[in-house]
N, C-alpha and C positions, 0 to 999 in steps of 0.2 A: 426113389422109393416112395409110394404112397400108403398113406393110411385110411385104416377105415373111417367112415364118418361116424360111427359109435363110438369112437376115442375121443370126440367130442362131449364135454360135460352133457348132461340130460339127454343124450342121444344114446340112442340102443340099438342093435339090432334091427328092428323095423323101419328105423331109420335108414339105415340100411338099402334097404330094397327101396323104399318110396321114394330117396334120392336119387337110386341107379334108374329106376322107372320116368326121372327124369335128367336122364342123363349127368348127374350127379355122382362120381364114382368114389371120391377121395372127400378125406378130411382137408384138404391143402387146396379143393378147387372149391370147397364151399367157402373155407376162410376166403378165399379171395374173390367169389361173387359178392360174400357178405348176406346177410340175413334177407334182407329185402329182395332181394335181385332172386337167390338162391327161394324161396320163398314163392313167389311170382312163378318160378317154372316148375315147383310142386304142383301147385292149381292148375297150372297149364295144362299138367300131364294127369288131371284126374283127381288128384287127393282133394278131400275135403276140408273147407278152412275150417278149422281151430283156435280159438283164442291163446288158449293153453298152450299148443301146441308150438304155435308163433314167437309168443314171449319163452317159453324155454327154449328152443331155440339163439335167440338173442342173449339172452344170457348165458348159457354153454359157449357161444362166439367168442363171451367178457370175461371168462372160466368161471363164472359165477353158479350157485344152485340157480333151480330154475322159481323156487319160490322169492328169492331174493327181491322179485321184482315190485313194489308197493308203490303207493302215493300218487303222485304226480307224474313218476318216471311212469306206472304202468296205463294210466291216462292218456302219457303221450303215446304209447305203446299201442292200446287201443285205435288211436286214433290211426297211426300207421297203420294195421292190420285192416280194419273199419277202407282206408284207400287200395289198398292193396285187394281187399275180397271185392271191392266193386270194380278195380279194374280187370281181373278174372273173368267176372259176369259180363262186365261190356264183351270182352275179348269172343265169349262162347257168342255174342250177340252178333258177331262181323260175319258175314260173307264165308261160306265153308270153301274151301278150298281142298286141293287134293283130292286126295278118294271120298270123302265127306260130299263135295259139290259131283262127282260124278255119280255116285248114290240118291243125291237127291234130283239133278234130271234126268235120271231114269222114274225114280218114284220110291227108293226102298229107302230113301236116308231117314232122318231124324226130322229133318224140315219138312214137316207134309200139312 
């Protein structure tokens, strides 16, 4: 039996959808991508990165509030998110593949 990923501390409902929209269905398969991983295929699938969003996250993982996060731990925090949204952005930068590259030599993709 799985759970939703709103039973997750600082997760909600909207949660929700933005994980299933990345193939994300359960509370028990984000535990076990883990924040980062889990995170990475948000971006992947669309969502926009979030500071906020990221470190709540990470703490809801730790059953922590989401403000919990301060000092130094949220620095290094920062820093994680700060690699993770630029490797997003490389990612959108690669070579379109699939329906994406058959759209663009024809002429109607996004790369024109």
């Amino acid at each position: 039996m799985s759970s939703p990923v709103s039973t997750i501390r600082n997760l909600g409902p909207a949660s929700d959808a933005s994980f299933a929209r990345a193939g994300i269905t359960s509370a028990e398969q984000l535990r076990d991508l883990g924040a980062d991983a889990a995170y990475s295929k948000l971006l992947a699938h669309g969502s926009q990165p979030h500071f906020i969003g990221y470190y709540a996250l990470v703490m809801g993982l730790q059953g922590r509030p989401w403000n919990d996060c301060k000092g130094e731990e949220k620095k290094a925090l920062r820093k994680r998110f700060d690699a993770l949204k630029a490797a997003a952005l490389n990612d959108k930068d690669a070579a379109p593949t699939g329906i994406e590259r058959i759209l663009d030599a024809i002429g109607t993709g996004t790369r024109r």
